[in-house]
C-alpha positions as CSV (number, residue, x, y, z in Angstrom):
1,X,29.2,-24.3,33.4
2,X,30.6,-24.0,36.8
3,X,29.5,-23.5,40.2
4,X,29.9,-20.0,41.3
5,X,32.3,-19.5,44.0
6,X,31.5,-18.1,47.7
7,X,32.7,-14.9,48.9
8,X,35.5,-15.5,51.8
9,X,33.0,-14.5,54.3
10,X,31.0,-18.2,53.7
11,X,34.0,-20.4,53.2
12,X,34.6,-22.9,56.0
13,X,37.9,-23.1,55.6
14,X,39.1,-23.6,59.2
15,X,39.4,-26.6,60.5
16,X,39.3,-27.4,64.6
17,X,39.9,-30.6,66.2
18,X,38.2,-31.1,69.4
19,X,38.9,-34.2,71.7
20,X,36.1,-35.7,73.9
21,X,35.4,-38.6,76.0
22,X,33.2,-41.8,74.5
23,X,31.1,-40.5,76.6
24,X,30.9,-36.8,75.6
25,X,31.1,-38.3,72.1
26,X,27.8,-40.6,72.8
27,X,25.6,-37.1,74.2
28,X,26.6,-35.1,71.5
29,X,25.8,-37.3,69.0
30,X,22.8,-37.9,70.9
31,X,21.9,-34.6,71.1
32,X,22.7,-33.9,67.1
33,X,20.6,-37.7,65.9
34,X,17.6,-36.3,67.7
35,X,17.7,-33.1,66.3
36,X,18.2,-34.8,62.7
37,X,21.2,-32.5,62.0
38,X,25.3,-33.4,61.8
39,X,27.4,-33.4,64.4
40,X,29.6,-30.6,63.0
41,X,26.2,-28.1,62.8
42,X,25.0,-29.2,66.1
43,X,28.8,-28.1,67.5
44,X,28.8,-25.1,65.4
45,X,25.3,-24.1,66.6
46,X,25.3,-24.7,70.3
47,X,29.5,-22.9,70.3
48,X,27.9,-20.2,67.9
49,X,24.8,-19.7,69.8
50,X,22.5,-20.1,67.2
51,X,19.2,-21.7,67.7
52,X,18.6,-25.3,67.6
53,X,15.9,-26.7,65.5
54,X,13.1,-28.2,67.8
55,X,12.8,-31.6,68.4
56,X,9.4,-33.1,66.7
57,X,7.4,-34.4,69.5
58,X,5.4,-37.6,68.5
59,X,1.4,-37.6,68.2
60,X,1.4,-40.2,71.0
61,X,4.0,-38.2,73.2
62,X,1.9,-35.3,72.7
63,X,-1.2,-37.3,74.1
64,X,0.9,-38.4,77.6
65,X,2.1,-35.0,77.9
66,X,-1.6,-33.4,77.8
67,X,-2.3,-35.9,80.2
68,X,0.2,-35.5,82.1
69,X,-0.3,-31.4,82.2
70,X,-4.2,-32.4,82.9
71,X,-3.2,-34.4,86.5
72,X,-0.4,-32.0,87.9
73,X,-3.3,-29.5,87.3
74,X,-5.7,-31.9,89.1
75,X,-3.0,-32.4,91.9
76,X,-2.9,-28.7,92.1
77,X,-6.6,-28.1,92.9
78,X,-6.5,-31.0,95.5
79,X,-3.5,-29.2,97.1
80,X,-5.2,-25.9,97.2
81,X,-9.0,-27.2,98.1
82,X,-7.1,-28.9,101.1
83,X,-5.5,-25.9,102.1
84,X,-8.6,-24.2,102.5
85,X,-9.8,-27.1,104.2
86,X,-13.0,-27.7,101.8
87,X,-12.1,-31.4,101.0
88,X,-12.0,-34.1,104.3
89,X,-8.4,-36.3,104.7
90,X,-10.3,-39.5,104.1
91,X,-11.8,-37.8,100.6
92,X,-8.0,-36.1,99.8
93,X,-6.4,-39.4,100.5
94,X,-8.7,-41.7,98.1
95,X,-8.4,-39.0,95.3
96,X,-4.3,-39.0,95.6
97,X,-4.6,-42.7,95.5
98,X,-6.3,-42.6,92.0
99,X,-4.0,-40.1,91.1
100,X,-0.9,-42.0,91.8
101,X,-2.5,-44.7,90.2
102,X,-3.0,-43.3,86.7
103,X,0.6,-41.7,86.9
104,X,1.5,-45.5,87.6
105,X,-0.6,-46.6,84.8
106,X,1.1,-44.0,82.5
107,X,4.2,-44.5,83.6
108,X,4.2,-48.2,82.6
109,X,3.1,-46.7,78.8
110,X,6.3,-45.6,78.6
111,X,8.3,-47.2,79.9
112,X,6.7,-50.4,77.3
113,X,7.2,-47.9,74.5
């Protein structure tokens, strides 16, 4: 038994050559590897205007991130208790010091991963 044919409407039956850089070649390809997809979908999504799958974000990623959310929040409140003056320099200073510290310290984490 054969396969049922498609209506015209789902046919890919035209064909486009596009020319790019090695460059623009290396992004797209990129770009379509780390969304686990072909390079002819990714181009006919992104020209199209369809939406992208998402990009899975690793467990361990996840974890920096949080992290990461969890000390810009922390700079935040040191930024506004200064502003209103409740904290002393001296305290401000030593508590942006451990804070660029562990941004350091995280930054190392992924750079070694």
């Amino acid at each position: 038994m054969a396969r049922p044919k498609k209506d015209i409407e789902s046919l890919k039956a035209i064909r486009i050559n596009v020319r790019m850089t090695v460059n623009e070649y290396l992004i797209v390809s990129g770009n379509a590897a780390t969304l686990g997809i072909g390079i002819p979908d990714y181009i006919r999504k992104k020209v199209i205007g369809r939406p992208l799958p998402r990009t899975k974000v690793t467990p361990e990623n996840r974890r920096l991130f949080v992290e990461l959310s969890r000390i810009g929040n922390n700079i935040n409140q040191l930024s506004k208790n200064s502003h209103l003056r409740m904290h002393s320099p001296k305290n401000l200073y030593r508590q942006l010091t451990e804070l660029r510290h562990l941004l350091g310290e995280l930054k190392s984490n992924i750079k070694d991963k």
